[in-house]
N, CA and C atoms as a LAMMPS dump frame, in Angstrom:
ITEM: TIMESTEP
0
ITEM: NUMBER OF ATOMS
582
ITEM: BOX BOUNDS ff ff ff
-5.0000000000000000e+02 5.0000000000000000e+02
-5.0000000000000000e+02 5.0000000000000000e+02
-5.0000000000000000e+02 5.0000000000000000e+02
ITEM: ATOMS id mol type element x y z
1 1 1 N 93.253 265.636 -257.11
2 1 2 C 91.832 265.389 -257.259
3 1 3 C 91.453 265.473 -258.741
4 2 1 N 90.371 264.903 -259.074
5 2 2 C 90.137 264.491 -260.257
6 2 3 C 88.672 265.951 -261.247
7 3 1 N 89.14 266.533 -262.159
8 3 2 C 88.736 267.371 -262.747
9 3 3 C 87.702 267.502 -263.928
10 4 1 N 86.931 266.293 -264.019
11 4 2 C 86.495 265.947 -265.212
12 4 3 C 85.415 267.359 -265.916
13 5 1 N 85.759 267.034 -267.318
14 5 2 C 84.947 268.305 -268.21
15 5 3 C 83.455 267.859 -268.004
16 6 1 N 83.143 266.328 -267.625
17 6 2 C 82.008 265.82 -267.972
18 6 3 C 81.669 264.881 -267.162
19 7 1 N 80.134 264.671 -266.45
20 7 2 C 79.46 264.326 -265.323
21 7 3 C 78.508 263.677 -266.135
22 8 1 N 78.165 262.279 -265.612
23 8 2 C 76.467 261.499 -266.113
24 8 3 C 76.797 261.056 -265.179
25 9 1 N 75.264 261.187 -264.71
26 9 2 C 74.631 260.998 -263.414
27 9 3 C 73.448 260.014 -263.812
28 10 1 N 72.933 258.702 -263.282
29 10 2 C 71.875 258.014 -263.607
30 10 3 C 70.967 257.813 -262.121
31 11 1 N 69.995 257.086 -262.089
32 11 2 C 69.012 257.33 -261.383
33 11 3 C 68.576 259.003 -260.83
34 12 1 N 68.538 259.662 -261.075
35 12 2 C 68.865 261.247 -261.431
36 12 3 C 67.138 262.086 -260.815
37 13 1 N 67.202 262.21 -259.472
38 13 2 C 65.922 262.877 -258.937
39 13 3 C 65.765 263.689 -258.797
40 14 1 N 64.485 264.367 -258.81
41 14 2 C 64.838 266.234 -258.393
42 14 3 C 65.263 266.728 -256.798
43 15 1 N 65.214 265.497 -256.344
44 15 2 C 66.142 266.034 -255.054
45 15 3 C 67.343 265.96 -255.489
46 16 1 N 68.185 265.091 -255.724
47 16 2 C 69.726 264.854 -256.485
48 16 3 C 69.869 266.278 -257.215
49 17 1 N 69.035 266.769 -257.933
50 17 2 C 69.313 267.939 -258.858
51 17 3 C 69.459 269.337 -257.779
52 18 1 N 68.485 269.462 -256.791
53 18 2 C 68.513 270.296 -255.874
54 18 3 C 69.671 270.053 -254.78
55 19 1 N 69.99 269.188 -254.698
56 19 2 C 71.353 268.53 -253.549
57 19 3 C 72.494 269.041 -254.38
58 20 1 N 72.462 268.508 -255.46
59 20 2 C 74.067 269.08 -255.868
60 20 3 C 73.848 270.314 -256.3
61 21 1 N 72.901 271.362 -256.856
62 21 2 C 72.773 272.559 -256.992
63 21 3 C 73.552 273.49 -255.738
64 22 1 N 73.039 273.038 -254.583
65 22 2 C 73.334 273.426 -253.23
66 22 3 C 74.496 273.235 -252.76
67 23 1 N 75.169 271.988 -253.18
68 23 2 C 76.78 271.344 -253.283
69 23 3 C 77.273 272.319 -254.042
70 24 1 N 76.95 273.255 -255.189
71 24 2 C 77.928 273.917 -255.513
72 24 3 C 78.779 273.458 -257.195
73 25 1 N 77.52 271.834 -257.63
74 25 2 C 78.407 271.437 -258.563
75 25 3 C 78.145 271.822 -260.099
76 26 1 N 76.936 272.948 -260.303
77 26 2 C 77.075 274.329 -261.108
78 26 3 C 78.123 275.64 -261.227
79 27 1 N 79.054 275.666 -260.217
80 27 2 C 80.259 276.382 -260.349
81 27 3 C 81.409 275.5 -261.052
82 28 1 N 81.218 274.333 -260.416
83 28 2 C 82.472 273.26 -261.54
84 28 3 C 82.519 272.655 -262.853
85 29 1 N 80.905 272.463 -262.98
86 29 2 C 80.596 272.013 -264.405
87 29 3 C 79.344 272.917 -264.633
88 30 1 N 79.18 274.057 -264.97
89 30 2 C 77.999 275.138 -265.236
90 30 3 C 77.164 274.687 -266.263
91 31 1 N 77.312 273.799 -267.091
92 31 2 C 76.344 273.805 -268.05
93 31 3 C 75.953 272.078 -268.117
94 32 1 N 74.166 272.002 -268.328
95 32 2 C 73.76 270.884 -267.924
96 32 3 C 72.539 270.697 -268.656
97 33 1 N 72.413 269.207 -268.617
98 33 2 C 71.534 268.692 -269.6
99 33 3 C 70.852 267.815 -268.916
100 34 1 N 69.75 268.182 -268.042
101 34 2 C 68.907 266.94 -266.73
102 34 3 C 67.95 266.327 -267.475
103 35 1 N 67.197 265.363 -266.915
104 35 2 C 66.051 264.704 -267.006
105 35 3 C 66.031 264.221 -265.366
106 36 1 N 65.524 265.412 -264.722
107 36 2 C 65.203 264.319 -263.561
108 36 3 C 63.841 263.542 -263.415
109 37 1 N 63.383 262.178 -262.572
110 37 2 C 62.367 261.611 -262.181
111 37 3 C 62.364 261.185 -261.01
112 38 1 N 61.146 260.262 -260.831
113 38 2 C 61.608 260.121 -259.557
114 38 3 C 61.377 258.569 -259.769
115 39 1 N 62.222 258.148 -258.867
116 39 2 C 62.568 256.653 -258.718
117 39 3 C 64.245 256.31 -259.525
118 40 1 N 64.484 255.668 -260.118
119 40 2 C 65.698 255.404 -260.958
120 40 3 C 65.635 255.908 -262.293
121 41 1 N 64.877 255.995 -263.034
122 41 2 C 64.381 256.946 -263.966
123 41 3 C 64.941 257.801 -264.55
124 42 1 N 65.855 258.877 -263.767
125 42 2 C 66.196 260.324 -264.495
126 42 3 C 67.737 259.972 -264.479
127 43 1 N 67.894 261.379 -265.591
128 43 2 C 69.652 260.791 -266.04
129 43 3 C 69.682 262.239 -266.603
130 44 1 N 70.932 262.799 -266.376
131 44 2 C 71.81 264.115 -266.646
132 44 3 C 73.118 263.873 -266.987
133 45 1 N 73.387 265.072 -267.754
134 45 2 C 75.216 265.648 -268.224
135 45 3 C 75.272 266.612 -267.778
136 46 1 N 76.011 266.9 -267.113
137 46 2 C 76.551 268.131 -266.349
138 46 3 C 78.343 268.235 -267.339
139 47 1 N 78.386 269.232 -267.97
140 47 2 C 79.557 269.608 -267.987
141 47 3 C 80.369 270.729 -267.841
142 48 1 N 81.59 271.172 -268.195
143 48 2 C 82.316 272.242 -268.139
144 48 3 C 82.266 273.101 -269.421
145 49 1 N 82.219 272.357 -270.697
146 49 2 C 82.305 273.285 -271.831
147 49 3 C 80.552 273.274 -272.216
148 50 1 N 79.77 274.471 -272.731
149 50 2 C 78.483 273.987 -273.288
150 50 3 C 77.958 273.019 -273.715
151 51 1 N 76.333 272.636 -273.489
152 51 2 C 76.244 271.571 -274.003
153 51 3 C 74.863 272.059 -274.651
154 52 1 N 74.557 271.085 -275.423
155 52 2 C 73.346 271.35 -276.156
156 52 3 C 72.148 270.678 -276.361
157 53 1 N 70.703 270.19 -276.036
158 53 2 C 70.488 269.309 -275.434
159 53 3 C 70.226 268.3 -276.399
160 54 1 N 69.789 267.098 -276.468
161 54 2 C 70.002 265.977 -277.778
162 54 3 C 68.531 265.438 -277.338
163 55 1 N 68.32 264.382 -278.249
164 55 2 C 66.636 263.64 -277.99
165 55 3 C 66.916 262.883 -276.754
166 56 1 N 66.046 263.142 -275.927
167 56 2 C 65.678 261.66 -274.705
168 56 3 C 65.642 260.373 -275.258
169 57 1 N 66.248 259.344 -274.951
170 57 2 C 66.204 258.336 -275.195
171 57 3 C 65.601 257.583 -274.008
172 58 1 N 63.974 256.637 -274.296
173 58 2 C 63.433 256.204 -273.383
174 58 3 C 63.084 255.321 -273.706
175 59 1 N 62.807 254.112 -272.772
176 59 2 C 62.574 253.065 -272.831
177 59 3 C 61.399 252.553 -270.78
178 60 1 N 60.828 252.19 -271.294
179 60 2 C 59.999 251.65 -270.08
180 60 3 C 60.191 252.462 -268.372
181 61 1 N 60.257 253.628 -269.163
182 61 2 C 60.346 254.839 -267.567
183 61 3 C 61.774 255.323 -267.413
184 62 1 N 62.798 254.827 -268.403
185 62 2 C 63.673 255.728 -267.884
186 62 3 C 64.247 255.934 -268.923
187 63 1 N 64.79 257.335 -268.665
188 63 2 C 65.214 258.411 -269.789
189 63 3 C 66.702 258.575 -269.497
190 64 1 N 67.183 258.073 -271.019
191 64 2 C 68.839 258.745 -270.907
192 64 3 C 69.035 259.649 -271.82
193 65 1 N 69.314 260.263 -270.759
194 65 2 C 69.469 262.305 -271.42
195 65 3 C 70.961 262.021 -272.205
196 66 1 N 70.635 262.544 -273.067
197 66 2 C 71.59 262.648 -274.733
198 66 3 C 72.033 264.707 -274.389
199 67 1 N 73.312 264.937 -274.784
200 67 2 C 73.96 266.298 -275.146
201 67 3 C 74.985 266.183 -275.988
202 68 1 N 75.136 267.299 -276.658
203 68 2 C 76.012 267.329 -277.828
204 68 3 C 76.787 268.574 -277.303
205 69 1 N 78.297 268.713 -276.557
206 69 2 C 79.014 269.339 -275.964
207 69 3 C 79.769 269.895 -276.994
208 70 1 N 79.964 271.367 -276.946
209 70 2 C 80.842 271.997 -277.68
210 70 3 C 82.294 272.424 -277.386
211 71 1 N 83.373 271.607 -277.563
212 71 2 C 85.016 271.657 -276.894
213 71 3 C 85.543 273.062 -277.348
214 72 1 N 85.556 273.508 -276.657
215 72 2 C 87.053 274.892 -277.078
216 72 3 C 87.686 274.666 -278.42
217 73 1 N 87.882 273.373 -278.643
218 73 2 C 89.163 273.115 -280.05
219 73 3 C 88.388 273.157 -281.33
220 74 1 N 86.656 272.97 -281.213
221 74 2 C 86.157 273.024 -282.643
222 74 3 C 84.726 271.857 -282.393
223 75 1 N 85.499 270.973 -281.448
224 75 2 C 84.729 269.374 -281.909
225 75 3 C 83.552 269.551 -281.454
226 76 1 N 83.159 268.712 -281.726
227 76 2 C 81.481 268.581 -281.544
228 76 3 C 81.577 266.958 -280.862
229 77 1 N 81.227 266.61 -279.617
230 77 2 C 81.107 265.758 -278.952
231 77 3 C 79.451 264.902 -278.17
232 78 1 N 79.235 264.076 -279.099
233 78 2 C 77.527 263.644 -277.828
234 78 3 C 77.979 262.6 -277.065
235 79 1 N 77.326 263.073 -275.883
236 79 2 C 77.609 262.556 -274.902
237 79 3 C 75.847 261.625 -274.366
238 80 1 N 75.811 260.716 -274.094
239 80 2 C 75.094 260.2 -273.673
240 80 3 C 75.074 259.399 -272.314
241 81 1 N 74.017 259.703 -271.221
242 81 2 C 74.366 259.441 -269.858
243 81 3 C 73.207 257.952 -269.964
244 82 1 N 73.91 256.699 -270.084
245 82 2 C 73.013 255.232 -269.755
246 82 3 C 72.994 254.688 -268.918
247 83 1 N 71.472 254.687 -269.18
248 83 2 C 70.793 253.77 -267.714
249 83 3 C 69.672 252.848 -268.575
250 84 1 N 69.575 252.022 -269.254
251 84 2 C 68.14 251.216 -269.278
252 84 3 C 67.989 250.215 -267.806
253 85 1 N 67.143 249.635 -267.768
254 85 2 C 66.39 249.63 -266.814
255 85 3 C 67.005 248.055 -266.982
256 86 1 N 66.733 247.798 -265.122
257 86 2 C 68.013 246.482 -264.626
258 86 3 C 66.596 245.249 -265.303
259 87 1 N 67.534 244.277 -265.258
260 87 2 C 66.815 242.891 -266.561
261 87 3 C 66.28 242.28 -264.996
262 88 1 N 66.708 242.256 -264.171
263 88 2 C 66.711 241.405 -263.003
264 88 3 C 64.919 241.251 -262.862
265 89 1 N 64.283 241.76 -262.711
266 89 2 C 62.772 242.052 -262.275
267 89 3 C 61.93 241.022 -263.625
268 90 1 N 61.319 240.011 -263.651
269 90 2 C 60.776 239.105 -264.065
270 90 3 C 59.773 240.533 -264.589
271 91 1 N 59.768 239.945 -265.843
272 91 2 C 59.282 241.237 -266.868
273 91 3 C 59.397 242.157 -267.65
274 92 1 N 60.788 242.143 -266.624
275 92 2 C 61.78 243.487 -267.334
276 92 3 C 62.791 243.446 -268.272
277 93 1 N 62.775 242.276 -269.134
278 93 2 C 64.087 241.833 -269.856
279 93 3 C 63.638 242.799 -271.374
280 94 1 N 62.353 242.789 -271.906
281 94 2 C 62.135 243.807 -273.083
282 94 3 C 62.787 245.468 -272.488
283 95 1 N 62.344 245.856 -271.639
284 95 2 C 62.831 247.316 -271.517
285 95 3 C 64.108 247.434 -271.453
286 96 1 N 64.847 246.249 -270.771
287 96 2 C 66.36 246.316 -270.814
288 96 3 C 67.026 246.423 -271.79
289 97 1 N 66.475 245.538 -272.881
290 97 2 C 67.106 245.527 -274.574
291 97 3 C 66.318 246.834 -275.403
292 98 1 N 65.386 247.043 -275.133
293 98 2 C 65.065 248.183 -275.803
294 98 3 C 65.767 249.842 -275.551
295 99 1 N 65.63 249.772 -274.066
296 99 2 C 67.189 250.757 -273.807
297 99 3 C 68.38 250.764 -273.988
298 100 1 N 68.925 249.008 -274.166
299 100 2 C 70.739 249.069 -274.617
300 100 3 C 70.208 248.961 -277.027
301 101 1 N 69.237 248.97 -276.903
302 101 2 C 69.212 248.949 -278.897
303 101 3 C 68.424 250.175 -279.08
304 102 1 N 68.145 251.34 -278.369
305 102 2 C 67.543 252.369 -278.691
306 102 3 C 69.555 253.574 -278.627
307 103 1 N 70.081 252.918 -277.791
308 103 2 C 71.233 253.447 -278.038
309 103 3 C 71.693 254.037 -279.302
310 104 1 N 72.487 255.077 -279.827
311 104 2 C 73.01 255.352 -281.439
312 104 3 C 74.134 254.757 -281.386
313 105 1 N 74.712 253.734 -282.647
314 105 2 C 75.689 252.958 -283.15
315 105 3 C 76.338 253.632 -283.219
316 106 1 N 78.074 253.247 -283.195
317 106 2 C 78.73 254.203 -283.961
318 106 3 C 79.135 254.624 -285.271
319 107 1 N 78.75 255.637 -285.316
320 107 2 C 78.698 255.795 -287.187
321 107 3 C 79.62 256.899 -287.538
322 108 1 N 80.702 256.975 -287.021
323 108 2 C 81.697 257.757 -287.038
324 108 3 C 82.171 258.976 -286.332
325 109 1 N 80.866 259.493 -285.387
326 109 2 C 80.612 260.331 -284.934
327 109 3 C 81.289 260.407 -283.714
328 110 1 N 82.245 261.571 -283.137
329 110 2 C 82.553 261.841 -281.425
330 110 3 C 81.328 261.688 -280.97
331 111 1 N 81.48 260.375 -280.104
332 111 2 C 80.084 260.309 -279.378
333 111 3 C 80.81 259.355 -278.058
334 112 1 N 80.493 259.6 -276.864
335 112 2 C 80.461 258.682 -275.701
336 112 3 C 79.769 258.428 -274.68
337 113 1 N 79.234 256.964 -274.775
338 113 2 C 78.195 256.332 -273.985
339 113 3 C 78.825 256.184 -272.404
340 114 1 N 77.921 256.285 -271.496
341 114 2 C 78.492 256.51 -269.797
342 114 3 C 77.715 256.436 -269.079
343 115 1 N 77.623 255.259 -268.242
344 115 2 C 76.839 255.104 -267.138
345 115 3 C 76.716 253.61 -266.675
346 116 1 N 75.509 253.411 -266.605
347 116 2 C 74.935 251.937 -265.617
348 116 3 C 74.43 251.371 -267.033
349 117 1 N 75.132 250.522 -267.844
350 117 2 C 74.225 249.77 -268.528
351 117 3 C 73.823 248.412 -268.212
352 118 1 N 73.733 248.155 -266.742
353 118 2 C 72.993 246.81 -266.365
354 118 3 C 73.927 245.85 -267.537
355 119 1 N 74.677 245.704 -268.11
356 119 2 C 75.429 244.462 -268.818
357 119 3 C 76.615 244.507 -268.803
358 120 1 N 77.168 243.401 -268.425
359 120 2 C 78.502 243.139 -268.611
360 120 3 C 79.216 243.222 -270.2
361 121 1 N 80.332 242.771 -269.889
362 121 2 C 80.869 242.132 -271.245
363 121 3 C 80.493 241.466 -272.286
364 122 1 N 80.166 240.813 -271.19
365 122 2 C 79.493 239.433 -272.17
366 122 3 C 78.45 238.977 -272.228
367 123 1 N 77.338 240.31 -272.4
368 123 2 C 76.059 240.266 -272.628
369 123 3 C 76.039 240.337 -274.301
370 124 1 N 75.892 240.175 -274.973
371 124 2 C 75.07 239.705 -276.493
372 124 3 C 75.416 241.485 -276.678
373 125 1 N 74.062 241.995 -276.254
374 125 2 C 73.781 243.482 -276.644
375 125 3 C 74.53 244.511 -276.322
376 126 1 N 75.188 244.015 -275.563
377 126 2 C 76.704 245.396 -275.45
378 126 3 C 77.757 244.991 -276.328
379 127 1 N 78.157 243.965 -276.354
380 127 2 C 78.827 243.345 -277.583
381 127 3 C 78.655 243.803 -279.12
382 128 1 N 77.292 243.473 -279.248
383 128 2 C 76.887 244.49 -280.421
384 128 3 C 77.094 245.903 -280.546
385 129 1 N 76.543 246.136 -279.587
386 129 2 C 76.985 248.117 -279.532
387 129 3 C 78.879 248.202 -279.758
388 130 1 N 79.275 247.466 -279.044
389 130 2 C 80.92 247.437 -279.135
390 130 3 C 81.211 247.298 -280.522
391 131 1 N 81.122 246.503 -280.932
392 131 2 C 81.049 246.192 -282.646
393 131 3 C 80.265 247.255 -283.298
394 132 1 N 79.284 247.88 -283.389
395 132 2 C 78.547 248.94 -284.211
396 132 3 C 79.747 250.16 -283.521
397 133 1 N 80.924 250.424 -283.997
398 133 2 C 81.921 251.358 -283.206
399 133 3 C 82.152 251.907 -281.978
400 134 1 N 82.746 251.142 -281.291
401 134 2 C 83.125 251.774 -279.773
402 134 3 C 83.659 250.954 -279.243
403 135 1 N 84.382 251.857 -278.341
404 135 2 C 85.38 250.522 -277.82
405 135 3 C 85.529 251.06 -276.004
406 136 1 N 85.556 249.857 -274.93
407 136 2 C 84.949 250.016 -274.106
408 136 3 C 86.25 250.542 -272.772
409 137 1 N 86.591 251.181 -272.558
410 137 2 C 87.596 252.168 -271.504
411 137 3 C 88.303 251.474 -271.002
412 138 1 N 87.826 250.868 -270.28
413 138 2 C 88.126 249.76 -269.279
414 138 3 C 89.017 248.76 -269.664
415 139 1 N 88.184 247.699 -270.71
416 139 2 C 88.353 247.165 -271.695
417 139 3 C 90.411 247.475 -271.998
418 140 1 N 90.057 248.706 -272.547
419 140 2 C 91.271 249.312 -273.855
420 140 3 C 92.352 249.614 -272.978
421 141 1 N 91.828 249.626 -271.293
422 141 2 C 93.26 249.62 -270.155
423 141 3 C 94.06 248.644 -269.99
424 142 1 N 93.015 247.429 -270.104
425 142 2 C 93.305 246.17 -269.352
426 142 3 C 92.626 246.041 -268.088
427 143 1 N 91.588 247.017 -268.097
428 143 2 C 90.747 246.938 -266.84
429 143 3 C 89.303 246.723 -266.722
430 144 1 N 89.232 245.859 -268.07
431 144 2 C 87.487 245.3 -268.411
432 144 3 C 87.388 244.786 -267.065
433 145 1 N 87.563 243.71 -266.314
434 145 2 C 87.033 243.346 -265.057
435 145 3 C 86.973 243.873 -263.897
436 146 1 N 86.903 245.108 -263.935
437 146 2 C 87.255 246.07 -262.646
438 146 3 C 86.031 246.44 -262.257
439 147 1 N 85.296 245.484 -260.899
440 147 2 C 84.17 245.69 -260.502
441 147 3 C 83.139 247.237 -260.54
442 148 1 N 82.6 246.687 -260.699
443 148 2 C 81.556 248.081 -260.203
444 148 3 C 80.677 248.357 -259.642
445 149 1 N 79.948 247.496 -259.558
446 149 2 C 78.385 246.902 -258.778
447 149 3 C 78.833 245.707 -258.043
448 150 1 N 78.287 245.446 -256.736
449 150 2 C 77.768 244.278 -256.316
450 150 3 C 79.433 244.264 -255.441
451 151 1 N 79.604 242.34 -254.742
452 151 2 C 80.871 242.92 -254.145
453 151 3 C 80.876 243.12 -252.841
454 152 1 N 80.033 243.284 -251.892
455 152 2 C 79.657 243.301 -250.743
456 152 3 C 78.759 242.354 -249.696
457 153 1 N 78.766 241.456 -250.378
458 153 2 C 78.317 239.528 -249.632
459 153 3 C 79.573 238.859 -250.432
460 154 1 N 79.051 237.24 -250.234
461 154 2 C 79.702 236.817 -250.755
462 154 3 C 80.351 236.169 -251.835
463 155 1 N 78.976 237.049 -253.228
464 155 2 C 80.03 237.033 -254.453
465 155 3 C 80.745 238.199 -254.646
466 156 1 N 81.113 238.143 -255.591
467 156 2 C 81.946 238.738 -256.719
468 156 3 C 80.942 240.107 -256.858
469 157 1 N 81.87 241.169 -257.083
470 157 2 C 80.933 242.115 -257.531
471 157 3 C 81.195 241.842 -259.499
472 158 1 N 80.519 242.935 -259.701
473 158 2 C 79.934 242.194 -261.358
474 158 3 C 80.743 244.287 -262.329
475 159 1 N 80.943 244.033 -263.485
476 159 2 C 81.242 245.27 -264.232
477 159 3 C 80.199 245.784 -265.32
478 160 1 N 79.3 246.42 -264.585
479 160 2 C 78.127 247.042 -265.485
480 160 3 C 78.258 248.099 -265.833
481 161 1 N 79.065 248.929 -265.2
482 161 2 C 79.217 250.441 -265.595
483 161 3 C 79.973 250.849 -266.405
484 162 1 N 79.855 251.473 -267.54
485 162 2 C 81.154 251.688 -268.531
486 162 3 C 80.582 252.693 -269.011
487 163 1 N 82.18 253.492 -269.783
488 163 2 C 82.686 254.303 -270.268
489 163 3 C 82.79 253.741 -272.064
490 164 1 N 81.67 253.642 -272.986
491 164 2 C 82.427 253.711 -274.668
492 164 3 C 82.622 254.473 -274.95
493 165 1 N 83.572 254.418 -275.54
494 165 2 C 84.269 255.88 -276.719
495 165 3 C 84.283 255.592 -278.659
496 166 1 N 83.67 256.437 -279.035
497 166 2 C 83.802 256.14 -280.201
498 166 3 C 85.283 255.776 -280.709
499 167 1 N 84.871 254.99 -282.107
500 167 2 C 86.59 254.205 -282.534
501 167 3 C 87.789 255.406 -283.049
502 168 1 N 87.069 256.969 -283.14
503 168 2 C 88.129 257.588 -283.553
504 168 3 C 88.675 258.29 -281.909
505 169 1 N 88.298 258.348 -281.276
506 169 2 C 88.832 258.539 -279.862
507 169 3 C 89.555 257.841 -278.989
508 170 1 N 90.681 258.276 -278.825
509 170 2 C 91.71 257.172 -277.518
510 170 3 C 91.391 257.201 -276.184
511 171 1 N 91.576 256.027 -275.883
512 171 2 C 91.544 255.816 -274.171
513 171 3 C 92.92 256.028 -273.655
514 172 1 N 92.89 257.639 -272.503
515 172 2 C 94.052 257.515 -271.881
516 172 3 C 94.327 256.99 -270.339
517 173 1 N 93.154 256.534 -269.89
518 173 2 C 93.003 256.696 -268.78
519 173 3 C 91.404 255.676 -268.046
520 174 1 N 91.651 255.209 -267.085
521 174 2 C 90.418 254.38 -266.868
522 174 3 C 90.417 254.046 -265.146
523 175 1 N 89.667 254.697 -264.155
524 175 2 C 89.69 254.33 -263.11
525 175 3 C 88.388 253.723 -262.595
526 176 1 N 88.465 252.921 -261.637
527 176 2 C 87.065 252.649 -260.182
528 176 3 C 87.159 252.875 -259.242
529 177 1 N 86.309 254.356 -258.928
530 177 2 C 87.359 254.987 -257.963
531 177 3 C 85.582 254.429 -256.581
532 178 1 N 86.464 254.515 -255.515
533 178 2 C 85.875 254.403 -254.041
534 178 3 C 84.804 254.757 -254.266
535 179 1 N 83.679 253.692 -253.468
536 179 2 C 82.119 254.29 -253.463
537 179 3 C 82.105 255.336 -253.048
538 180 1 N 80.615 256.11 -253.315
539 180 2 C 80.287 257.364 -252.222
540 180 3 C 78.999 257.323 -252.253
541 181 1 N 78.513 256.711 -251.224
542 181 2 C 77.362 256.363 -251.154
543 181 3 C 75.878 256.251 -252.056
544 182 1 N 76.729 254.875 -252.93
545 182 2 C 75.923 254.481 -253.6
546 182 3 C 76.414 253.115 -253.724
547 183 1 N 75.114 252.303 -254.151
548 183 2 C 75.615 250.488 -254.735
549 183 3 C 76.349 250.272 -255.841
550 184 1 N 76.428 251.497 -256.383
551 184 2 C 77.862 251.976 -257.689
552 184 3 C 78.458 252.152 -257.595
553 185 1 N 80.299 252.246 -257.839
554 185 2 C 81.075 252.526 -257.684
555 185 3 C 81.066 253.638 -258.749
556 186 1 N 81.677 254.947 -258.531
557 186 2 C 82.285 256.099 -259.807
558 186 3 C 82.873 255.228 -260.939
559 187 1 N 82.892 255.963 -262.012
560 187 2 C 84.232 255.125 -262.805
561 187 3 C 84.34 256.476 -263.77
562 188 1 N 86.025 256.594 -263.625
563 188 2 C 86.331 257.908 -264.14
564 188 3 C 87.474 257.352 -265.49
565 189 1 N 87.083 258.667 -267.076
566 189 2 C 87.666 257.74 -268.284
567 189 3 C 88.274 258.697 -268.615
568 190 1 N 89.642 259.317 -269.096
569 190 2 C 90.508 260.299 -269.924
570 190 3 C 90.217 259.57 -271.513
571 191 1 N 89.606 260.605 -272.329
572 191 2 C 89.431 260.286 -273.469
573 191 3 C 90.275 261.405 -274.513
574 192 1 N 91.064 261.074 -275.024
575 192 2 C 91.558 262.149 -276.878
576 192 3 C 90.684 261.931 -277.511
577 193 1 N 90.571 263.3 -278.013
578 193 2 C 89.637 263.513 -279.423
579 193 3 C 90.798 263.716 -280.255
580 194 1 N 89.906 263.205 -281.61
581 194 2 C 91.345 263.151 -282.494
582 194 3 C 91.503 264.435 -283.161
C-alpha cells in the first residue's frame, strides 16, 4: 500500500474535512494546511512532515491552499494543492486562466504543483507553467496520457490532473491509481529532492 508524505485534496468541504478527520487521516499525515468551502471551492495539504501555511491563491471562488513543508533532511519544500475553476461553463474561461497564471513559476525553488488543473497538455497555459520550470510526472514516466478524468461513455477520458515538480527535483515514480468515488481518478508521484 501506498505511503505518501503528502495529500492535496481539491474540491475540499467541511464535511470532507470532518469525514476524513473521523477516517483517522490525522494519525497518517498529522499536519495540515485546509481551506475548506463549500461547493468545489476548497483545497488542502495534509502531510506527514510539518507544514507551514503559504498565501491562498484565489481566483473566482476557489482557493488553492499553498504550504511550505519542512523535510527531516533540511529542505524546505511548497507544496501547492490546484484546482482553478473548470473553463467548461460559458463564462468561465477568465477564472480558469487567472487560476492556472496566478500559479508561482518556477524560479528555482523546491516547489510542487498537484491536483485538478482542468488542462491538458496541450493547453497554451500549462505549457507555459511547464516552461517557467517544471516538469510534468507523468510526462517524465512516459505516462503524459494516462487518463484521469472522463472515460466512462463513449469518449476517451481526458489527463487533467497532474503532478509538477520543480526542474531541480526527479521523477521516480508516477501512477493512476483506481477511482474511489470520485469523477477523478488519484494520481500518485515519487519525487527526489536534490
Amino acid at each position: 500500500s501506498l505511503r505518501p508524505d503528502v495529500l492535496t485534496l481539491q474540491e475540499f468541504t467541511p464535511l470532507a474535512e470532518r469525514r476524513l478527520a473521523a477516517a483517522g487521516l490525522r494519525e497518517l499525515l498529522p499536519y495540515a494546511v485546509t481551506w475548506p468551502a463549500p461547493g468545489a471551492g476548497g483545497s488542502a495539504v495534509y502531510a506527514r512532515h510539518p507544514l507551514t501555511a503559504g498565501e491562498l491563491i484565489e481566483a473566482g471562488g476557489f482557493g488553492q491552499a499553498t504550504a511550505v513543508l519542512r523535510h527531516p533532511g533540511g529542505a524546505r519544500v511548497e507544496i501547492v494543492s490546484v484546482h482553478p475553476c473548470a473553463p467548461k461553463r460559458t463564462g468561465r474561461r477568465p477564472c480558469w486562466l487567472a487560476g492556472l497564471q496566478r500559479l508561482p513559476r518556477g524560479d528555482g525553488r523546491l516547489r510542487v504543483l498537484a491536483g485538478d488543473f482542468n488542462a491538458t497538455l496541450d493547453h497554451l497555459p500549462l505549457r507555459e507553467l511547464l516552461a517557467a520550470g517544471y516538469r510534468d510526472a507523468a510526462d517524465a514516466m512516459g505516462r503524459g496520457l494516462s487518463a484521469t478524468w472522463g472515460g466512462w461513455g463513449p469518449l476517451p477520458g481526458v489527463t487533467i490532473d497532474h503532478v509538477l515538480a520543480g526542474e531541480r527535483m526527479a521523477v521516480r515514480d508516477f501512477r493512476v491509481l483506481a477511482p474511489v468515488g470520485s469523477d477523478h481518478r488519484p494520481v500518485y508521484a515519487e519525487l527526489l529532492l536534490p
